[in-house]
N, C-alpha and C positions, 0 to 999 in steps of 0.2 A: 948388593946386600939385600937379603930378603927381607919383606914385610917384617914378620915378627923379629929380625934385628935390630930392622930401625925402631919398631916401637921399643923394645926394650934398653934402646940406648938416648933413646926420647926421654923414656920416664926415667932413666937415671940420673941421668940430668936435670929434669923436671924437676923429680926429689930431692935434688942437691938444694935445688932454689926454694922450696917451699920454705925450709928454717929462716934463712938469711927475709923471704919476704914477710915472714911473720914477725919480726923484729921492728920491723917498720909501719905498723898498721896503720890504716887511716882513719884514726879516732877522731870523730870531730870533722869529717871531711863533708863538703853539703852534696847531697843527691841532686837532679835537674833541679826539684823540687824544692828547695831550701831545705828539706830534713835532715837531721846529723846521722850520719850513716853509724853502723858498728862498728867496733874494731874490725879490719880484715874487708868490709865490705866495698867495694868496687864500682864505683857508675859505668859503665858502657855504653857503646855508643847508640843505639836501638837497632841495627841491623837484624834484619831477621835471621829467626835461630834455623842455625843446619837441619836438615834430616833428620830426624829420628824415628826409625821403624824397627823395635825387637819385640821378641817373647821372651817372655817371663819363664820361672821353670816350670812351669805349667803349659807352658807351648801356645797362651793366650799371648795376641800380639798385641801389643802397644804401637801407637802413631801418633807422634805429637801433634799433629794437625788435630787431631780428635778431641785434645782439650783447646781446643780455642775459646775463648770466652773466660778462661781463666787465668791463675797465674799457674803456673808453675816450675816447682823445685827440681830439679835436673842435678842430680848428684853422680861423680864419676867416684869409683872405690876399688879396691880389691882386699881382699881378705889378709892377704899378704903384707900387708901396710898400715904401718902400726896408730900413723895418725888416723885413718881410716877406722881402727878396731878399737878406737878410744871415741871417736866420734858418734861410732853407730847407735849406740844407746841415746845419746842427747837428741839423736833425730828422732827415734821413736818418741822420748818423753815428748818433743816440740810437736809430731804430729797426732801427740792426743791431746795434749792442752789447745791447740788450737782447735783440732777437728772442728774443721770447718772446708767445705763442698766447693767452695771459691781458690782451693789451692789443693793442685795437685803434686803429690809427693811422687818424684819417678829417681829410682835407683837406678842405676847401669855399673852391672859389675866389667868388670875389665879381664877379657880374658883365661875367665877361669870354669871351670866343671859347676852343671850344675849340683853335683855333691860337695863339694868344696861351700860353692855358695849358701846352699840350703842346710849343712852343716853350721856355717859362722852366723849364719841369721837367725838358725833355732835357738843360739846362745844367746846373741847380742842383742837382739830384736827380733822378735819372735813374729811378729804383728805387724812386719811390712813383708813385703815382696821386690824383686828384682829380675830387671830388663838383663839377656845374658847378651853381654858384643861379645860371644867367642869369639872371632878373627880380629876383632878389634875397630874395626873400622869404621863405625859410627864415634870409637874417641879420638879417633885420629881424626875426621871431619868439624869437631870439635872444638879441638888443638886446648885439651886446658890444661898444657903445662907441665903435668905432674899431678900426686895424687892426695888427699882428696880434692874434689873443683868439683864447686855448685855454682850453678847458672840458674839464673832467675829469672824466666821468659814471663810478659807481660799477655796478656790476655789474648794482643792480636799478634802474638806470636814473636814476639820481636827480645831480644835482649837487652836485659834493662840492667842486672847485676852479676857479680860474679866475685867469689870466695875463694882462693887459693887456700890449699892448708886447712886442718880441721879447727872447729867452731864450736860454742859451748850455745847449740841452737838452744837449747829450753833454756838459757840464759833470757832474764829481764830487757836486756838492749833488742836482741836477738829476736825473742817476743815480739816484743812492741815494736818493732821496724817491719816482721813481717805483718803483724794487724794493722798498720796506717797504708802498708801496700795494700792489702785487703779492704781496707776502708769498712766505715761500720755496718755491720751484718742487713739485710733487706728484711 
């Protein structure tokens, strides 16, 4: 079975589970930290984050080594995915309310053109950019599942959380969980 088979019978799969784990959220669930997580949000175990080396559709590369020191949002997506194109906007609202330099926002679209992409992000959110894994294989090293999955790498690079399913980020809980991860401003 070729590559792009097995991803596309990954993510079919993946997408089957994303409903069923939305149903179950973990509201109320405590971080290491004692904090009450959001719906959907997930502790992990700190293992450090995979790989990540793309370009944007500007041919600028990204390497997640490069933000160390911060946190960052590691979003999997594709244009084709409806929780994905219901999501996209709430990212954008959540990364101008926060805008704040201690959290980096990194897209990775999954597999698709960068006209496709730059097409659905002039509509959705106009005001981010996106990592292209054509081949795929930075989400396959990954492994999140299905689509969309945010991973939330902690400064020294390690995984700290993770999102299955879309998310109502400029939501109040949502907010305020990524601001106590950030802790208050220097």
């Amino acid at each position: 079975m070729s590559l792009r088979a097995r991803q596309a019978a990954r993510w079919v799969f993946g997408l089957a589970l994303v409903p069923l784990l939305g149903l179950a959220p973990v509201a109320g669930a405590a971080s290491r930290g004692g904090a009450e997580l959001p719906p959907g949000i997930l502790a992990l175990d700190g293992r450090a984050a995979p790989a990540l080396a793309l370009a944007d559709m500007d041919g600028h590369r990204f390497e997640l080594r490069q933000a160390r020191g911060r946190w960052v949002f590691v979003h999997f997506w594709a244009s084709w995915c409806g929780p994905c194109r219901r999501e996209m906007p709430a990212i954008q609202r959540m990364a101008h309310r926060l805008d704040d330099p201690r959290l980096r926002i990194v897209l990775v679209n999954v597999s698709e053109s960068a006209d496709t992409v730059f097409t659905f992000l002039g509509v959705s959110a106009p005001d981010l950019s996106a990592l292209l894994d054509r081949d795929g294989r930075v989400t396959e090293r990954w492994e999140p599942r299905g689509l969309p999955a945010t991973f939330l790498v902690d400064p020294r690079g390690r995984l700290r959380y993770q999102a299955l399913g879309g998310r109502a980020w400029d939501r109040p809980a949502y907010l305020g969980f990524l601001r106590r991860l950030l802790g208050p401003r220097p």
